[in-house]
C-alpha positions as CSV (number, residue, x, y, z in Angstrom):
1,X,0.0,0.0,0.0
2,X,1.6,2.9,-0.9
3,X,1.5,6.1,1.8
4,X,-1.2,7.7,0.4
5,X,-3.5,5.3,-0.4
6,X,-5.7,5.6,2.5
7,X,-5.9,9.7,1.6
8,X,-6.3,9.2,-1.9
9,X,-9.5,7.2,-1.7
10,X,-11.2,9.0,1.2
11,X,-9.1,11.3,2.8
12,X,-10.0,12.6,6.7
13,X,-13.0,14.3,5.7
14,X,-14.4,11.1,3.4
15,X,-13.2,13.2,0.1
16,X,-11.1,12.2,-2.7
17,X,-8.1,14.8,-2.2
18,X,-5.6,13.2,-4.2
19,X,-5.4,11.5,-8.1
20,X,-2.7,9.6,-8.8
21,X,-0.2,11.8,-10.1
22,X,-0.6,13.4,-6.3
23,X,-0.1,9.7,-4.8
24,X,3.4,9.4,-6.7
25,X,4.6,12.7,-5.6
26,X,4.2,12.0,-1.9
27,X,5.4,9.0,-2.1
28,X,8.5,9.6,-3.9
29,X,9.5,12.5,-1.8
30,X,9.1,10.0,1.8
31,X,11.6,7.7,-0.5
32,X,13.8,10.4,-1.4
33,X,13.9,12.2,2.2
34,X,14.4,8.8,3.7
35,X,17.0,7.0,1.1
36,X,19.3,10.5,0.6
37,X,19.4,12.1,3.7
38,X,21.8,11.6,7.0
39,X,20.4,10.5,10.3
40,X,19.1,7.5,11.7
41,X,17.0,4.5,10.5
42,X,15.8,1.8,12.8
43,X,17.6,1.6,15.5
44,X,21.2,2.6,13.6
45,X,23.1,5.5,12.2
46,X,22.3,5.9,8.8
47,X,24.5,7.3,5.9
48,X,23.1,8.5,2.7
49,X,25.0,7.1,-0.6
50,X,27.3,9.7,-2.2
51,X,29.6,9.0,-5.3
52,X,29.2,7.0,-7.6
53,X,26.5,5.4,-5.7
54,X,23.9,8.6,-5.4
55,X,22.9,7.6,-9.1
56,X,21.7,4.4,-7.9
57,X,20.2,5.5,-4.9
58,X,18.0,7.8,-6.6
59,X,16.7,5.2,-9.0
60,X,15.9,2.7,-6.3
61,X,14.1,5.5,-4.6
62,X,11.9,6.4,-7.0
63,X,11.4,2.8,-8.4
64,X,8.0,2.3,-6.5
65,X,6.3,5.7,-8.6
66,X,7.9,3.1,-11.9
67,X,9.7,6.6,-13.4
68,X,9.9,6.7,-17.1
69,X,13.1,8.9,-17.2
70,X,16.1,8.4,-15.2
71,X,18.3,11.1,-13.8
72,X,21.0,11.9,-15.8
73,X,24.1,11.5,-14.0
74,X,25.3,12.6,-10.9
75,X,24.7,16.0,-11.1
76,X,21.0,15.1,-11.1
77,X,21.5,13.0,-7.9
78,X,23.3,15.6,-6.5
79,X,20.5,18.3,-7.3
80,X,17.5,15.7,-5.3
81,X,20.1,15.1,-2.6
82,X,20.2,18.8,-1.8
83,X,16.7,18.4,-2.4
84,X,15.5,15.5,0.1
85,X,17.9,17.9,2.7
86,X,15.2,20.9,2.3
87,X,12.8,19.0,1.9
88,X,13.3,16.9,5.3
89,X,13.4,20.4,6.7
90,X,9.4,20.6,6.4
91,X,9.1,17.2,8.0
92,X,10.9,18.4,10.6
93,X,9.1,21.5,11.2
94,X,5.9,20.6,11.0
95,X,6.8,17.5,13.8
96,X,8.0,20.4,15.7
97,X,4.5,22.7,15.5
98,X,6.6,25.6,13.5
99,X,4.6,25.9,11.0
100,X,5.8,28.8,9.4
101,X,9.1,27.8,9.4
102,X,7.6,24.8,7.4
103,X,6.0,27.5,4.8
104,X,9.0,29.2,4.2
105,X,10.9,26.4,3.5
106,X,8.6,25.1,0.7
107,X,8.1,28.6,-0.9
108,X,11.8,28.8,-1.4
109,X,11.7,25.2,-2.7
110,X,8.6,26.3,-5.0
111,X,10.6,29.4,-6.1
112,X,13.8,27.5,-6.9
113,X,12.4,25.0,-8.7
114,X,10.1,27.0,-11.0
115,X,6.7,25.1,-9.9
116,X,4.1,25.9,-11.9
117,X,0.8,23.8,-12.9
118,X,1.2,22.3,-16.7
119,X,-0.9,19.7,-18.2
120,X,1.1,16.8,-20.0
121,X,0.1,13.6,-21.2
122,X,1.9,10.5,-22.2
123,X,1.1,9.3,-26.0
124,X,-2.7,7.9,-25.5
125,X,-2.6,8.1,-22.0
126,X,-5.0,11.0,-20.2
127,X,-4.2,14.7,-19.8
128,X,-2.9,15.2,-16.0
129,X,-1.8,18.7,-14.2
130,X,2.5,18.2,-13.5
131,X,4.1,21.2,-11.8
132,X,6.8,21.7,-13.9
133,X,7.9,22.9,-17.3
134,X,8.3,20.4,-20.2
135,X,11.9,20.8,-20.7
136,X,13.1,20.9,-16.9
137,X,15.7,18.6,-16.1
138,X,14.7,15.0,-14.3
139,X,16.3,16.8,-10.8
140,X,14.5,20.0,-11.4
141,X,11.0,18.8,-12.2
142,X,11.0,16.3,-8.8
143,X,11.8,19.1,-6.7
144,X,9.3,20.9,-8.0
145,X,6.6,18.2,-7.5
146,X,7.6,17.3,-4.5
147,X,7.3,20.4,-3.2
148,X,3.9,21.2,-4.6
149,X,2.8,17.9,-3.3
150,X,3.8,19.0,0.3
151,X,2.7,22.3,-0.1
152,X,-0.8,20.5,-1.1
153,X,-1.0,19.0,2.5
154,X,0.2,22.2,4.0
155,X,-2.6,24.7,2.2
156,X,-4.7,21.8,2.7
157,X,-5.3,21.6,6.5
158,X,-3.5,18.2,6.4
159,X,0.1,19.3,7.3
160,X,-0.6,17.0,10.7
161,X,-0.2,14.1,8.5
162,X,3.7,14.7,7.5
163,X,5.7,12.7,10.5
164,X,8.8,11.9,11.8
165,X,9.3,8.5,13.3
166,X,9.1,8.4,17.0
167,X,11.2,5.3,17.8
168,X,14.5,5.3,19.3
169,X,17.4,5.9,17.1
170,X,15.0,6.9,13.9
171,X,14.4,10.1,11.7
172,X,12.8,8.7,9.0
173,X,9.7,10.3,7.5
174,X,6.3,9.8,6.8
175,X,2.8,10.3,5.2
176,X,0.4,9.7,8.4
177,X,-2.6,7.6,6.5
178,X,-4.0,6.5,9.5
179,X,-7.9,6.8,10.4
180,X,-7.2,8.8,12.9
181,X,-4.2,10.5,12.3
182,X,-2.4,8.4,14.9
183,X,0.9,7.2,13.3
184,X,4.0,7.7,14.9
185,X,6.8,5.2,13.4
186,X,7.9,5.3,9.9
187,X,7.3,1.3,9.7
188,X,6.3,-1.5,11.2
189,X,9.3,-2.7,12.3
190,X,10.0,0.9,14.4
191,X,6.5,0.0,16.1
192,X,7.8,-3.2,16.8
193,X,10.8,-2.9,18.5
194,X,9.1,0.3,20.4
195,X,6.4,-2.0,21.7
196,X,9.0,-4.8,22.8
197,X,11.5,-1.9,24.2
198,X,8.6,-1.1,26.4
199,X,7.5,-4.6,27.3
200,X,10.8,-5.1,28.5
201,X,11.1,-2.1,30.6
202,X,7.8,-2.9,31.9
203,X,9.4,-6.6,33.2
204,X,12.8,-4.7,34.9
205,X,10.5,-3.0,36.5
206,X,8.4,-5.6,38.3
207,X,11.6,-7.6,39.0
């Protein structure tokens, strides 16, 4: 399931919010914040690729949307990884309540990037709205829709859905698609070991 699935069919209020084109933004910005930024992940320090291995990171990222065009070297990779870095920046900001500061950050991202609404269409397929120009590079135009697609939840009243795990030792990010907008991990396997972290602290306790 991807992250959005649960928002894209009913939302909070019952509404479709999203199409699909809005699924595969917010999805591949949680892939590209998580894959290509610093931090923790599970339990352990995490390192993003760099080198000659950023290429391939960025790929593997993005594989879920199934992208038709690849990035185009490492100057591309470089480009999302600065990317993912703001963009983790509203994650973290809105987990924080500073809203504004979450704002700012997308505006500059929406001004950098050039983000404007364009309808494009694949040969046969249907026309849908992209948020960026034609000719932009691969780097450029997923900035740009990432950002949008963030700045969608933001505008939306749904900014309280953009998380950052709570488990020990992880700084992963999320889309909250939850019922009740109570998600805190970034995956199961964060819930898990939180649970059993706290099962065994309960049993030291009565020992």
């Amino acid at each position: 399931m991807s992250v959005t699935e649960t928002l894209d069919r009913k939302g909070v209020t019952g509404q479709v919010l999203f199409d699909s084109h809005m699924t595969v933004l917010l999805d591949g910005t949680v892939a590209l914040v998580n894959a290509l930024t610093d931090g923790e992940s599970r339990g352990r320090p995490y390192t993003a690729p760099r080198g000659d291995d950023l290429v391939a990171a960025v790929v593997d990222a993005l594989a879920e949307p199934s992208i038709l065009v690849r990035p185009n070297g490492p100057a591309d990779a470089e480009h999302l990884a600065r990317s993912a870095a703001d963009l983790r920046r509203v994650f973290e900001a809105v987990a924080a309540d500073r809203m504004d500061d979450a704002a700012g950050a997308l505006n500059a991202l929406l001004a950098t990037s050039g983000a404007r609404p364009l309808l494009g269409r694949a040969p046969d397929g249907p026309w849908r709205v992209h948020f960026h120009g034609a000719d932009d590079s691969f780097a450029t135009s997923w900035t740009a829709g990432c950002a949008t697609g963030l700045a969608m939840l933001l505008g939306g009243e749904l900014a309280g859905r953009l998380g950052v795990c709570q488990a020990a030792h992880c700084d992963r990010v999320y889309v909250d698609t939850s019922r009740n907008a109570g998600r805190q991990f970034c995956s199961t396997a964060c819930q898990n070991r939180t649970k059993a972290a706290a099962y065994r602290a309960r049993q030291a306790a009565q020992a």
